[in-house]
C-alpha atoms as one frame of an Amber mdcrd trajectory, in Angstrom:
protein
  33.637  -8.788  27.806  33.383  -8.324  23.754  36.766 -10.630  23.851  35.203
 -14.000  25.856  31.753 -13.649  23.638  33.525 -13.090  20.658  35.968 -16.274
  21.731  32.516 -18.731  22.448  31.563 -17.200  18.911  34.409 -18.140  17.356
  34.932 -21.359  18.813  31.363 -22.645  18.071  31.608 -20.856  14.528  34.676
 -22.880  13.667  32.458 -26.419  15.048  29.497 -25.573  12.567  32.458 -25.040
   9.401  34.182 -28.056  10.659  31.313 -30.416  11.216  27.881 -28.626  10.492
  25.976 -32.071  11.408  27.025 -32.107  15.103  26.921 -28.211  15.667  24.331
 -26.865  18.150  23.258 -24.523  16.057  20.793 -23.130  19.242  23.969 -22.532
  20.864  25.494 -20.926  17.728  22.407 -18.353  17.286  22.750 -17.624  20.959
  26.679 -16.875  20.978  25.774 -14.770  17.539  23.029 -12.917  18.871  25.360
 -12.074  22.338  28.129 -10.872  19.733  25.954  -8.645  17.709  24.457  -6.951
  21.444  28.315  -6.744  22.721  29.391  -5.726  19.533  30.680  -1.612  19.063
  29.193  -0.132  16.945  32.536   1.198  14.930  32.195   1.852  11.677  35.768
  -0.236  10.567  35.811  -3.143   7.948  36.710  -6.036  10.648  33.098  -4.816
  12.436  31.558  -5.045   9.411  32.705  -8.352   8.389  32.336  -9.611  12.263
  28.846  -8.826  12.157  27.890 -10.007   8.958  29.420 -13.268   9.882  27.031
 -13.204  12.904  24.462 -12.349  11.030  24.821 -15.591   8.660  25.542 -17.401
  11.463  22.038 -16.651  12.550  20.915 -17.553   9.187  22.102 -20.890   9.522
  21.509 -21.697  13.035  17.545 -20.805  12.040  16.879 -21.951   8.409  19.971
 -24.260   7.950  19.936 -24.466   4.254  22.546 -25.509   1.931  22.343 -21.792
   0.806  22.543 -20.361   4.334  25.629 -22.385   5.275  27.107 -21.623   2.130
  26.479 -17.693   3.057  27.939 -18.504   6.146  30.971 -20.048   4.854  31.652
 -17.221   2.159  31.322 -14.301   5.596  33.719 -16.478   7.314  36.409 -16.910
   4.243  36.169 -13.564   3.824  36.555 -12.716   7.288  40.306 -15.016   7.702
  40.940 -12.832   4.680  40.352  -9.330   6.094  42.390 -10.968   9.402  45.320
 -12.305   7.400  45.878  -9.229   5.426  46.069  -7.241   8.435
């Protein structure tokens, strides 16, 4: 279950980096919120950086400011890193 949410997360997450003028950012705050509920609650740094991307995300999809996407952004950079490295 975490897998498919966190795949419709991802997928409109990458749509809102790619092209933040056409992203439904209702749809984005609803795939975020359904990650953070499916989400474990694991103490590891992937969770960590997961949610804090989701929580940015929700940022965005509510306020979208130029300070909130770049917040969003940053979380999501940083999470590729955390991915790549391991």
């Amino acid at each position: 279950m975490v897998s498919a949410v966190a795949r419709r997360f991802s997928r409109l997450l990458f749509h809102a980096l790619e092209s933040p003028a056409t992203a439904n950012r209702g749809e984005l705050l609803k795939a975020a919120s359904d990650l953070l509920d499916a989400s474990p609650d694991e103490d590891t740094v992937g969770s960590r950086l997961a949610r804090g991307m989701a929580f940015r995300a929700c940022d965005w999809a509510v306020f979208g400011t130029a300070e909130s996407y770049a917040a969003l952004h940053r979380a999501s950079a940083c999470f590729r890193m955390h991915v790549a490295i391991n």
